[in-house]
C-alpha positions, 0 to 999 in steps of 0.5 A: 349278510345283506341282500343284494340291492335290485337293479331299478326297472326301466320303464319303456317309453311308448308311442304316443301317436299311431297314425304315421304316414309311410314316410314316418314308418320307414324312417322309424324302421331304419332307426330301429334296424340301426340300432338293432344292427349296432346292438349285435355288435357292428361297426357304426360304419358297417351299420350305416352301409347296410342301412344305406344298401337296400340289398341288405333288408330282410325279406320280411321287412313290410316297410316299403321305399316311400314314393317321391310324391308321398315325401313332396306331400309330407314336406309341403304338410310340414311347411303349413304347420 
């Protein structure tokens, strides 16, 4: 009798960088609710709507709405590069 085969283990990809601005935080943050949302089983529509609807964030969630002055900032950084 054969043995059953292992499925292979995936490694996980990590992050490089650890300094991000706050505008790069809440963009990472809104992907990973995205995606958590979609994995639980929503809708794409539905997932989108309430990451769209500010309303929707959990009370814990530390990640603050960046200021138009911090998105200006990390734009004009972006552009000297």
């Amino acid at each position: 009798m054969a043995t059953p085969r292992k499925k292979p283990v995936r490694k996980v990809a990590t992050v490089k960088e650890d300094s991000y601005s706050e505008l790069e935080m809440y963009c990472i943050w809104l992907n990973e609710y995205y995606k958590a949302l979609r994995a639980s089983g929503f809708d794409m529509e539905l997932a989108l709507g309430l990451v769209i609807d500010k309303g929707s964030y959990p009370a814990w969630v530390k990640y603050r709405t960046p200021s138009l002055g911090e998105i200006v900032e990390f734009i004009e950084d972006e552009d000297e590069d």
